[in-house]
PALUM-332592 format. One record per residue (C-alpha): residue number from 0; residue in one letter; x, y, z. Coordinates in nm, 4 decimals, always signed. Each point is the difference from the previous one (the first is absolute). Layout:
// PALUM-332592
 seq type        x        y        z
 NUM    a        X        Y        Z
...
***
This chain:
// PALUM-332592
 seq type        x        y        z
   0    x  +4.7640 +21.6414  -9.8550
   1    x  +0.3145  +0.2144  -0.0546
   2    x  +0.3460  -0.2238  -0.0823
   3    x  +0.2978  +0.0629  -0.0920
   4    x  +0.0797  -0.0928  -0.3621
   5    x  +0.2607  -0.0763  -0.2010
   6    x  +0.0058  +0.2302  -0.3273
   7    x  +0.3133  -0.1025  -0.1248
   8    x  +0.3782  +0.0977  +0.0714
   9    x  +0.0354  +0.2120  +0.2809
  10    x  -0.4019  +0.0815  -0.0095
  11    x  -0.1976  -0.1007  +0.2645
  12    x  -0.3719  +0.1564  +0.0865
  13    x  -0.2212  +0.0036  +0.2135
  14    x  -0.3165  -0.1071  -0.1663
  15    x  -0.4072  -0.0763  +0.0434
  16    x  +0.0324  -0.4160  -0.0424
  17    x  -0.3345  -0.2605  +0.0692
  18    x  +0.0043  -0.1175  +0.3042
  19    x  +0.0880  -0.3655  +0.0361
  20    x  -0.2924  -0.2263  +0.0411
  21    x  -0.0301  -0.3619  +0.1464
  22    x  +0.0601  -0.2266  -0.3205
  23    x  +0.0266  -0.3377  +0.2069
  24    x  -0.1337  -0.1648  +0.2878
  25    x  +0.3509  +0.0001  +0.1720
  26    x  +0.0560  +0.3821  -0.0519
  27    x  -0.0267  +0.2747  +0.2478
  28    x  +0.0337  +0.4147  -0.0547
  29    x  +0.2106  +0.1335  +0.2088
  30    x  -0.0178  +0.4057  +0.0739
  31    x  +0.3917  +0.1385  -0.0481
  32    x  +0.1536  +0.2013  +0.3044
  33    x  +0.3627  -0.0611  -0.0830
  34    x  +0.1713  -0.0967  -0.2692
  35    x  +0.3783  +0.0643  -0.1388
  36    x  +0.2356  +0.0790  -0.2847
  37    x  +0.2436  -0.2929  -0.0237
  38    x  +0.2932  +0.0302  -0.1558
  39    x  -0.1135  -0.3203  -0.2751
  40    x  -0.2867  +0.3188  -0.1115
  41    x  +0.2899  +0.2104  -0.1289
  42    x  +0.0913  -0.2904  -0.1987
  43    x  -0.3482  +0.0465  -0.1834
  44    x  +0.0088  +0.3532  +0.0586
  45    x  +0.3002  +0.0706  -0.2111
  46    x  -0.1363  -0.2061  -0.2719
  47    x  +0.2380  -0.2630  +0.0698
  48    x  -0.2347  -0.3072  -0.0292
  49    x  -0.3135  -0.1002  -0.1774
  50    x  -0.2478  +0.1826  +0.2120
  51    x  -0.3002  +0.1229  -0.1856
  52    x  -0.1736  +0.4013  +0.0164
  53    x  -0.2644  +0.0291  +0.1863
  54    x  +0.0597  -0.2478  +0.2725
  55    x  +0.0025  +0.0505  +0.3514
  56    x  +0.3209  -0.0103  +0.2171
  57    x  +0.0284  -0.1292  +0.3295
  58    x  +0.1046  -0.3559  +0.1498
  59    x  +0.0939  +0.0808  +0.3792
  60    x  -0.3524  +0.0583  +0.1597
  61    x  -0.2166  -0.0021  +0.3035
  62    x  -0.3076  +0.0828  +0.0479
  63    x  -0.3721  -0.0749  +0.1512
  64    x  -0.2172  -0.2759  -0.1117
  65    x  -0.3712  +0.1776  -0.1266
  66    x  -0.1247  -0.3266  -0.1985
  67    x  +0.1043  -0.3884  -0.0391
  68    x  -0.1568  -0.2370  -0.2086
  69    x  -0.2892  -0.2874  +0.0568
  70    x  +0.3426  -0.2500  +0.0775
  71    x  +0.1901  +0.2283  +0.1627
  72    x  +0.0066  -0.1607  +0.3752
  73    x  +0.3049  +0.1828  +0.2388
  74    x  -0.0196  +0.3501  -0.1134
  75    x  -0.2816  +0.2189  +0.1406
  76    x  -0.0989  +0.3294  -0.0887
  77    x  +0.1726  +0.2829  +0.1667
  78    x  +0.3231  -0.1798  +0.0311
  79    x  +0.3436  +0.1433  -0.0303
  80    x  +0.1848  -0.2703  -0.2015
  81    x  +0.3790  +0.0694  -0.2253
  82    x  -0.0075  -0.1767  -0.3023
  83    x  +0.2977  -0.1632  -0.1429
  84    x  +0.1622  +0.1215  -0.3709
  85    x  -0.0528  -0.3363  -0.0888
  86    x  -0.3189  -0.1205  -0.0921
  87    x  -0.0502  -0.3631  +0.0576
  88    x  -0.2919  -0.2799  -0.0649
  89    x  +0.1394  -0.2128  +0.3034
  90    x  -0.0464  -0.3415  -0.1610
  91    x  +0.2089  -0.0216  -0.3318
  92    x  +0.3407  -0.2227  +0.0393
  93    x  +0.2373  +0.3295  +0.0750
  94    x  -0.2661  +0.1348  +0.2346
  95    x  -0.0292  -0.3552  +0.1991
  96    x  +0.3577  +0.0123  +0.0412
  97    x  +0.0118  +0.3157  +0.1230
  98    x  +0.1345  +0.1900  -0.3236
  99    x  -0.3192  +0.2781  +0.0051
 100    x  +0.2927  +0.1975  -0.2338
 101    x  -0.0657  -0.2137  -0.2730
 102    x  -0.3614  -0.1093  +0.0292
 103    x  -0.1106  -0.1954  -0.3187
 104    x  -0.3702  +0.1333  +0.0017
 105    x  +0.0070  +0.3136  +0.0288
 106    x  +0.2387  +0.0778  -0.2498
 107    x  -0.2683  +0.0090  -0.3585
 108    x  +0.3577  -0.0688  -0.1885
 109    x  +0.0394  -0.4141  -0.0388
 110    x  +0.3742  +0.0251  -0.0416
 111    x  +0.0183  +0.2468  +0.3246
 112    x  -0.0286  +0.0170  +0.3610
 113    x  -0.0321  +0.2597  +0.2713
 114    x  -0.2961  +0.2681  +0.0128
 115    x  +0.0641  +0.3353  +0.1535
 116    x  -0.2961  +0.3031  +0.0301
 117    x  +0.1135  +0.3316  -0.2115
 118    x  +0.3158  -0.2440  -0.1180
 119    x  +0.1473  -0.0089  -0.3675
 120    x  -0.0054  -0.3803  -0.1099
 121    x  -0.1780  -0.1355  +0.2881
 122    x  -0.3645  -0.0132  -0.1220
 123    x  -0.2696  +0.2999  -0.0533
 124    x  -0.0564  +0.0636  +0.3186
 125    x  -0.0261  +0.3610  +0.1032
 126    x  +0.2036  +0.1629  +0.2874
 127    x  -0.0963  +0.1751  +0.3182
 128    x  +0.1233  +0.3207  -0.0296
 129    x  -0.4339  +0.0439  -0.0145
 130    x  -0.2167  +0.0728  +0.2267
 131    x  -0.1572  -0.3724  -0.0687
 132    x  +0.1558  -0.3111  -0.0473
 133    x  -0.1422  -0.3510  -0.0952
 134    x  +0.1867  -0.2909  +0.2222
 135    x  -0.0232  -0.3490  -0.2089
 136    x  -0.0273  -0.2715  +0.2333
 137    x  -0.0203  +0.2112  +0.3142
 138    x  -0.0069  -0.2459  +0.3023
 139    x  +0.3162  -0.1321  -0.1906
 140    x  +0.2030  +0.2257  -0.0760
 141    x  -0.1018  +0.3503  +0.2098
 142    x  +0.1869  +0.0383  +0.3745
 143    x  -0.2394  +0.0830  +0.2844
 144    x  +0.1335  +0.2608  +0.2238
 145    x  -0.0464  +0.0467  +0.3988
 146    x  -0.1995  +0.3232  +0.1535
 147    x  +0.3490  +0.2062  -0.0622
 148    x  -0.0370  -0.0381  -0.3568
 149    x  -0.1493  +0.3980  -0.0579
 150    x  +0.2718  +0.1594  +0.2251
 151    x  +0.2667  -0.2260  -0.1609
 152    x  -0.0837  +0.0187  -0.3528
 153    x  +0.3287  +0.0883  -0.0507
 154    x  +0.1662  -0.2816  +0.1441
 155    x  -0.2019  -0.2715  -0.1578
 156    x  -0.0112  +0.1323  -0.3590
 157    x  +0.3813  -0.1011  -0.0315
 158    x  -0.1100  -0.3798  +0.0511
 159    x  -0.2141  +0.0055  -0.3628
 160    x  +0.3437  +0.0354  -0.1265
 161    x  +0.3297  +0.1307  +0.1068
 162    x  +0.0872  -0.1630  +0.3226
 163    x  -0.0908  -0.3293  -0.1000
 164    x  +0.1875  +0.0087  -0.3039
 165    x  +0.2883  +0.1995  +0.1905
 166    x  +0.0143  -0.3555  +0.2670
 167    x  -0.0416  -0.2032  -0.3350
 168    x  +0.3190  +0.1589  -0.1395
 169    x  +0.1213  -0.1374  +0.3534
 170    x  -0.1221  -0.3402  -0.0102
 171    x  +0.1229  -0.0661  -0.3333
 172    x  +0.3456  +0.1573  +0.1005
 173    x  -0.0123  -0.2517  +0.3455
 174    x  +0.0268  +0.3382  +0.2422
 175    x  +0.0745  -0.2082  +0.3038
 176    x  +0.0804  +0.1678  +0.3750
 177    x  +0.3273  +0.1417  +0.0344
 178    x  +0.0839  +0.0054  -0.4369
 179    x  +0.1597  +0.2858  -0.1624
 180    x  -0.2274  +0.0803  -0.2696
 181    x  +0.0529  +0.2428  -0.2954
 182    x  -0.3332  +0.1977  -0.1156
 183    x  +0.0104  +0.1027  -0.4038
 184    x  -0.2667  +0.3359  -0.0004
 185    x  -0.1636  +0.2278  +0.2514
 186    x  -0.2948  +0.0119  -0.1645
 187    x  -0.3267  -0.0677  +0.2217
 188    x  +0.0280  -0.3992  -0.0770
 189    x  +0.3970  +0.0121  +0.1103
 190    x  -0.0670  +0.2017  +0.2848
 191    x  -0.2273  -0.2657  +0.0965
 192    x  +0.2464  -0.2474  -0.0883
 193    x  +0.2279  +0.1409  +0.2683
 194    x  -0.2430  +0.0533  +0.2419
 195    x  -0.0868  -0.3833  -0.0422
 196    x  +0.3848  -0.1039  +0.0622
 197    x  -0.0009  +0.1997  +0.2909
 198    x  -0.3338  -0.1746  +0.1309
 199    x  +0.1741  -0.2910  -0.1002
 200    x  +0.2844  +0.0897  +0.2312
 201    x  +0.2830  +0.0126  -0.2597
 202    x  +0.2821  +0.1495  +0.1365
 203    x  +0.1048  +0.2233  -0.2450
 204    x  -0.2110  +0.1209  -0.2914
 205    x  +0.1631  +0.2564  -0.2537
 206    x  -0.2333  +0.1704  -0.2597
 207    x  +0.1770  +0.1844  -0.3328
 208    x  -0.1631  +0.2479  -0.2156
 209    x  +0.0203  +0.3508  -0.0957
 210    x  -0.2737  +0.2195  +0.1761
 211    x  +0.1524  +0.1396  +0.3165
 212    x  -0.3813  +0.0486  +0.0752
 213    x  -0.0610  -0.4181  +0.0082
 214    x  +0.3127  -0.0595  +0.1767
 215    x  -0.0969  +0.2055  +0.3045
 216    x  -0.3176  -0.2243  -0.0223
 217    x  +0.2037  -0.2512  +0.0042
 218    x  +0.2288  +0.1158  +0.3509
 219    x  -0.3021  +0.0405  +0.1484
 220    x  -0.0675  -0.3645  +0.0621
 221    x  +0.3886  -0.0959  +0.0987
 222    x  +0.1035  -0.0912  -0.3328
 223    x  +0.3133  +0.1478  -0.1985
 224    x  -0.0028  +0.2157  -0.2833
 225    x  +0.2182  -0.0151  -0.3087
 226    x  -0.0267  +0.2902  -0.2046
 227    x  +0.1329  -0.1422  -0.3316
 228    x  +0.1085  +0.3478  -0.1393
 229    x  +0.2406  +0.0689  +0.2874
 230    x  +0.0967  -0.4105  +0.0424
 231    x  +0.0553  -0.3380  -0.1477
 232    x  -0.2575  -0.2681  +0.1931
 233    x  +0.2523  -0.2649  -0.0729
 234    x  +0.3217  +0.2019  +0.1612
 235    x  -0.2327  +0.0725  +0.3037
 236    x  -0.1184  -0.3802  +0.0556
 237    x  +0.3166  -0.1663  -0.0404
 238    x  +0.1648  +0.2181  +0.2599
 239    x  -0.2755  -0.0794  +0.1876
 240    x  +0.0434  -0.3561  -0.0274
 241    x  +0.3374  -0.0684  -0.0146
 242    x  -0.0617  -0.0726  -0.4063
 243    x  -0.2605  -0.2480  -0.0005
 244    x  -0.3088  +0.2165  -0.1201
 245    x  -0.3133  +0.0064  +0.1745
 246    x  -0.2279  -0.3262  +0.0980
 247    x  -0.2683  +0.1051  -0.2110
 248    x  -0.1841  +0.2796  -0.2037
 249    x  -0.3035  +0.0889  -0.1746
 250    x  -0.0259  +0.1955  -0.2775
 251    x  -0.3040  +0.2794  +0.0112
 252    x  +0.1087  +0.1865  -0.3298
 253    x  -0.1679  -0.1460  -0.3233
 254    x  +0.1299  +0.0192  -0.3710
 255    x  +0.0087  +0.3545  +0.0439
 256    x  +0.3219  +0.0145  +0.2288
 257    x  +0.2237  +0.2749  -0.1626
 258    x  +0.3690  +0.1772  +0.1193
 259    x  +0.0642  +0.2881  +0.1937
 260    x  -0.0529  +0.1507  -0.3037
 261    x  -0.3427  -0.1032  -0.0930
 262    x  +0.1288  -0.2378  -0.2943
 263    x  -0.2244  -0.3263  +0.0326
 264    x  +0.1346  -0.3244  +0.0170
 265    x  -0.1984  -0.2409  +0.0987
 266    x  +0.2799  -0.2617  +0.1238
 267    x  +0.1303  +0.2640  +0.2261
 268    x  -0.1554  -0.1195  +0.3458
 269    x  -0.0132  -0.3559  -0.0625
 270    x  +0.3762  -0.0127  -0.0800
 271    x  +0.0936  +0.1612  +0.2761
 272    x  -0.1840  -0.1940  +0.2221
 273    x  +0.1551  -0.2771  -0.1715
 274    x  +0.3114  +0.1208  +0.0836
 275    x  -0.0701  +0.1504  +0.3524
 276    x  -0.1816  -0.3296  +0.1507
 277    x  +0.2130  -0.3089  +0.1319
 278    x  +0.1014  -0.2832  -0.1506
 279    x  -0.3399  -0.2607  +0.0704
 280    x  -0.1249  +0.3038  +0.0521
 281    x  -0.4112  +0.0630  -0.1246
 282    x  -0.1457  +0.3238  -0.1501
 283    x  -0.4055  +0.0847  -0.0018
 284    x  -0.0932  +0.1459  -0.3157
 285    x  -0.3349  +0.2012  -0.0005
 286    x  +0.1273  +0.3950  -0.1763
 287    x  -0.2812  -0.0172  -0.3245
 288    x  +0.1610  -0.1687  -0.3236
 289    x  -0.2062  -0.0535  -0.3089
 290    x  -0.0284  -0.1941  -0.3491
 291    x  -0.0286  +0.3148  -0.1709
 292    x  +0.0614  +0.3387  +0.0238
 293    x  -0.2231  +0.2064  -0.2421
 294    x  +0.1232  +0.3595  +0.1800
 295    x  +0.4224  -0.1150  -0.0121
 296    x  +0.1867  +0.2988  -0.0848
 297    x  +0.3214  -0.0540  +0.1074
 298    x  +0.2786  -0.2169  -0.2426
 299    x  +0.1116  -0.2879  +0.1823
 300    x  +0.3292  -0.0816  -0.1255
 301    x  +0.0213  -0.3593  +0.1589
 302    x  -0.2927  -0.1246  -0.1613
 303    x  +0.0441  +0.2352  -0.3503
 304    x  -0.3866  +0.1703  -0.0155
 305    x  -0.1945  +0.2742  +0.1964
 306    x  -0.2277  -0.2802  +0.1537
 307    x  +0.1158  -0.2092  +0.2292
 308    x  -0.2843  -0.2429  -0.0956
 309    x  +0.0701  -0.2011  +0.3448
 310    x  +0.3798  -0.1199  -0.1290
 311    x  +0.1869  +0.0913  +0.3078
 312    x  +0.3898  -0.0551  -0.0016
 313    x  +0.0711  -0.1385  +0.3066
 314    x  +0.3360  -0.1178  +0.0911
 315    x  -0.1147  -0.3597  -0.0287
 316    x  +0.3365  -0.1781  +0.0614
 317    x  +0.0911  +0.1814  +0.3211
 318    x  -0.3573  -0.0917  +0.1258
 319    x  +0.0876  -0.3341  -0.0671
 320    x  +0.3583  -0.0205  +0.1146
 321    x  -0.1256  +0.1867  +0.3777
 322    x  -0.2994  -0.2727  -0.0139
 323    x  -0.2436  +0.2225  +0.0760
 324    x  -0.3760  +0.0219  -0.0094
 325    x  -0.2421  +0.2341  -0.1495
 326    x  -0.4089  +0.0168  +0.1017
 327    x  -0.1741  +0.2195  -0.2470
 328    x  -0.3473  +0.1375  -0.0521
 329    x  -0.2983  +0.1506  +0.1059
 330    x  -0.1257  -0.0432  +0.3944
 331    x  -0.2501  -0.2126  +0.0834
 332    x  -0.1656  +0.2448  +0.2377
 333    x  -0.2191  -0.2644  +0.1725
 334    x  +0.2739  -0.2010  +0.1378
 335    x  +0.1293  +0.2977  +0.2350
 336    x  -0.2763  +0.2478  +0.0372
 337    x  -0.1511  -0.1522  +0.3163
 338    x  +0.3588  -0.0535  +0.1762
 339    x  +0.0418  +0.3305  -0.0617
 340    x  -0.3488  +0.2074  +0.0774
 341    x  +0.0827  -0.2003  +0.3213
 342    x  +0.3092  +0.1376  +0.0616
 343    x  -0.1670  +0.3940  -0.0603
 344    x  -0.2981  -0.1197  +0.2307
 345    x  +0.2697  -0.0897  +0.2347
 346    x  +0.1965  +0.2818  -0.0258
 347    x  +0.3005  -0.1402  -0.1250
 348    x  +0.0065  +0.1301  -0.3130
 349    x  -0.1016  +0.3799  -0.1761
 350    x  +0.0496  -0.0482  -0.3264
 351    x  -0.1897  +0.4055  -0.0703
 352    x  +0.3773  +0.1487  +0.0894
 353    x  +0.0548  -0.0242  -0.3449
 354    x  -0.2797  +0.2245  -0.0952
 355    x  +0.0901  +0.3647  -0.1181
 356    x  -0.3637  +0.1352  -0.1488
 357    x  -0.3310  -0.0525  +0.0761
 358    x  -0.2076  +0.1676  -0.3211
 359    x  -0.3831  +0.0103  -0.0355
 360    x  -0.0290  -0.2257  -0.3549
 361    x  -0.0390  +0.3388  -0.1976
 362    x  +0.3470  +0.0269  +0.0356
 363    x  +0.1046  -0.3419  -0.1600
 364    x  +0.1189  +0.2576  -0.3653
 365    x  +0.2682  +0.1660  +0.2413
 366    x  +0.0666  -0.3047  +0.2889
 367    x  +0.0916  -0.1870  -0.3501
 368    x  +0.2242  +0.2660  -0.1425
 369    x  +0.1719  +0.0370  +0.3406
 370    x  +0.0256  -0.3843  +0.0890
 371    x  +0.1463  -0.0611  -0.3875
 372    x  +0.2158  +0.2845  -0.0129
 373    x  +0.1925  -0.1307  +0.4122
 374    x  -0.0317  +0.3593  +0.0945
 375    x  +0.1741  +0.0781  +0.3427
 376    x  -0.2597  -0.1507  +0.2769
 377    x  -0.2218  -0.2003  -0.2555
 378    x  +0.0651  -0.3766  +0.1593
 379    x  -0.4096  -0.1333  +0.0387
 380    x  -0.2826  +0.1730  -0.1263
 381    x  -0.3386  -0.0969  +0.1533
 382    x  -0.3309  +0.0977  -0.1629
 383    x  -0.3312  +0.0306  +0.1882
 384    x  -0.2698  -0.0280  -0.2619
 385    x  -0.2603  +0.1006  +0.3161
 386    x  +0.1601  +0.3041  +0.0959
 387    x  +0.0999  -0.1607  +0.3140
 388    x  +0.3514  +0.0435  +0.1119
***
């Protein structure tokens, strides 16, 4: 099958891989039709985690079921089913309590939790940006889809990934009807973060970056764009609410959050939300930060090295003296995907308005170089390793 594959920094190919086979009762193949470039991929892709050559990229996909396993009982061949990033046994401790993010099992690493397909630190799993893709404990963890599912491909892709964990950066943050909410990034997964406040019915949502591009995104759905090279988020909140800050905010940025300038700093967005959010106020945490940082270029003067290594100065005591709270971490896909395929079947929801390219997977090398590089109009890349779209 052709993939695409990670050849190191800034080197991705499409290559000839095996295709997958079942290894376990509970597995199914599933046949790719749509797949995407997250933003967590140009973590690996700039050689900014541990991610080894000649693996396969690709955690947001859907596709069509063409074999399950001897156990396999829900899923039926021919079936269009979305497969969360997280892979999940579904009967460990985290799993029974709902924490699929951090699934015990799964993850080969005793000291770890949390599997991921195509994902650096999260078990050997290989991605979907394939043609093929092996499902581990299928009736668990793969979504069925209704008879829309081929026309709307592009709607319920976004629930293997970014809108959930856009509505968990919500949920952690308490996004309640009527808040004023403050969105860090305008990225795909803060874009969805908006779009879940406004589901959500928050009354104001503001979203900062620097892409003029993103922001319009952004507009597009009622929120309100800060362009932090032309303003200061904090002067335009407190004006906005007579000084108090906003109720809540969730930060969509990662360690990689840099100035206008494009001088990292990896406190940058968390301190400001720190400063920007109320007093009791909460914040939902779910921008990419890591241990390490093997591809860390840039000297960061707070901590004293060119690796962050994780050590992230937050302005601890004013956290403390506003008594706020902070939810961090990766989604746990499972607890939202259903809520929200429901609320695409229903028509209350299009997440696809954030999609700018739809690219046959040939054209990962290029979607990559684009997507990393936030060229004008490059917000969400879809792949189609079937030629379909």
């Amino acid at each position: 099958m052709k993939a695409a594959v990670y050849e190191g920094p800034r080197n991705v190919a499409v290559e000839e891989k095996p295709d997958p086979k079942i290894e376990h009762p509970c597995d199914a193949i599933v046949k790719i039709t749509t797949t995407n470039i997250c933003g967590s991929d140009l973590h690996m892709y700039e050689g900014r985690t541990s991610f080894e050559k000649g693996r396969i990229f690709g955690h947001e996909n859907l596709g069509q079921v063409i074999e399950v396993g001897s156990a396999v009982r829900k899923l039926k061949v021919g079936m269009y089913v979305v497969l969360p990033f997280n892979i999940a046994c579904g009967f460990c401790k985290q799993c029974e309590r709902g924490l699929t993010n951090y699934c015990l099992t799964m993850q080969p690493e005793p000291s770890a939790a949390g599997a991921a397909y195509g994902f650096a630190d999260m078990g050997p799993y290989q991605g979907g940006q394939a043609e093929f893709l092996r499902v581990p404990y299928a009736d668990f963890n793969a979504l069925r889809l209704d008879e829309d599912a081929e026309e709307r491909q592009t709607d319920y892709v976004m629930l293997a990934d970014i809108f959930p964990t856009g509505y968990h950066a919500t949920e952690m943050a308490g996004v309640k009807p009527g808040d004023q909410t403050v969105i860090y990034g305008a990225g795909p997964v803060g874009l969805m973060a908006a779009y879940s406040a406004v589901i959500k019915g928050a009354g104001r949502v503001w979203v900062c970056d620097f892409h003029t591009d993103r922001l319009r995104k952004a507009e597009e759905i009622g929120a309100m764009p800060i362009d932090m090279r032309e303003q200061d988020p904090g002067e335009v909140i407190k004006e906005a609410t007579l000084g108090l800050g906003a109720d809540n905010g969730c930060e969509c940025v990662g360690y990689q959050a840099h100035d206008p300038s494009g001088h990292e700093d990896a406190s940058r967005t968390m301190n400001s939300l720190i400063e920007n959010v109320r007093f009791t106020g909460c914040i939902g945490v779910v921008g990419v930060f890591v241990p390490e940082d093997p591809g860390g270029r840039e000297y960061q003067p707070q901590i004293g090295d060119f690796e962050a290594k994780g050590k992230v100065p937050i302005d601890w005591g004013k956290l403390w003296f506003k008594g706020q709270k902070i939810g961090t971490g990766q989604a746990p896909v499972k607890r939202y995907n259903r809520r929200l395929r429901d609320l695409i079947a229903g028509g209350k929801a299009k997440p696809s308005w954030v999609v700018s390219h739809e690219l046959p997977l040939d054209q990962a090398p290029d979607a990559y170089d684009h997507f990393d590089r936030r060229d004008e109009g490059w917000t969400k890349v879809i792949l189609h390793p079937d030629g379909s779209g």
